[in-house]
C-alpha positions, 0 to 999 in steps of 0.5 A: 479925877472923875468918879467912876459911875459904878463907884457913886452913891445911890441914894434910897427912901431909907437913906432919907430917915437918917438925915436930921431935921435940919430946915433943908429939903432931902429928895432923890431923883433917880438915885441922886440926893438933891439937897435945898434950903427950906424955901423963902417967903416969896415961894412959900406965898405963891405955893400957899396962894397955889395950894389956896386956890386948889383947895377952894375948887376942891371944896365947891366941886368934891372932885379932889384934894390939894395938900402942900408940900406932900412927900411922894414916895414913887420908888426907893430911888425916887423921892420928892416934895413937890410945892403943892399935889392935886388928887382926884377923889376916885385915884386918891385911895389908890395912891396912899399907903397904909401910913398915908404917903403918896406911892404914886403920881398925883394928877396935879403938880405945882412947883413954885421957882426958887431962885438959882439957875441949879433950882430952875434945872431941877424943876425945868428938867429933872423933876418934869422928866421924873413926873412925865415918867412916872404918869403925872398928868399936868405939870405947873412950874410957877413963879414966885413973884 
């Protein structure tokens, strides 16, 4: 028996703060709850190295900043934890709210590849159609190796 669309769940930001802190990754994508374990150390390495990098540029150029694995909150029914977020200096004031989250899309997304053909789809399609959607600018899907 199919669920009827009108009968599914829709996930919210609020919804979030009930699940514990477990080691997995809680995220929604247009009202969908994405569950994934917490990522293993190839990913994390590339992600660092990434995040490294980025952060190196911004402190030679003062153009932005670069943070790892920030929550960005763009609605109630889309929350996500890319791997790495570069923001320019002149847009990063208007991205945060007063509690220092990010409400609005980064100039710069990094997703590092976790293994799994459901993993590759989520950053292959969802979150490359949630992040053009909501104006992210450049989208790096990188490979942990």
């Amino acid at each position: 028996m199919s669920q009827r669309t009108a009968d599914k769940v829709r996930w919210t930001a609020a919804d979030l703060d009930l699940f514990p802190d477990n080691g997995n990754r809680y995220e929604i994508i247009d009202g969908n709850l994405l569950v994934t374990r917490v990522p293993n150390w190839r990913h994390q390495k590339a992600s660092t190295r990434m995040s490294t990098a980025l952060d190196t540029w911004c402190l030679e150029t003062g153009l932005g900043e670069a943070v790892q694995a920030p929550g960005v909150i763009f609605t109630d029914a889309d929350n996500v934890i890319p791997d790495v977020v570069w923001v320019s200096q002149e847009r990063l004031s208007l991205l945060l709210d007063e509690a220092g989250h990010l409400t609005a899309a980064p100039d710069l997304v990094v997703e590092v590849l976790s293994p799994g053909e459901e993993n590759e789809r989520r950053d292959r399609a969802l979150k490359l159609k949630l992040y053009s959607e909501r104006g992210v600018q450049e989208y790096w899907i990188v490979g942990a190796t």
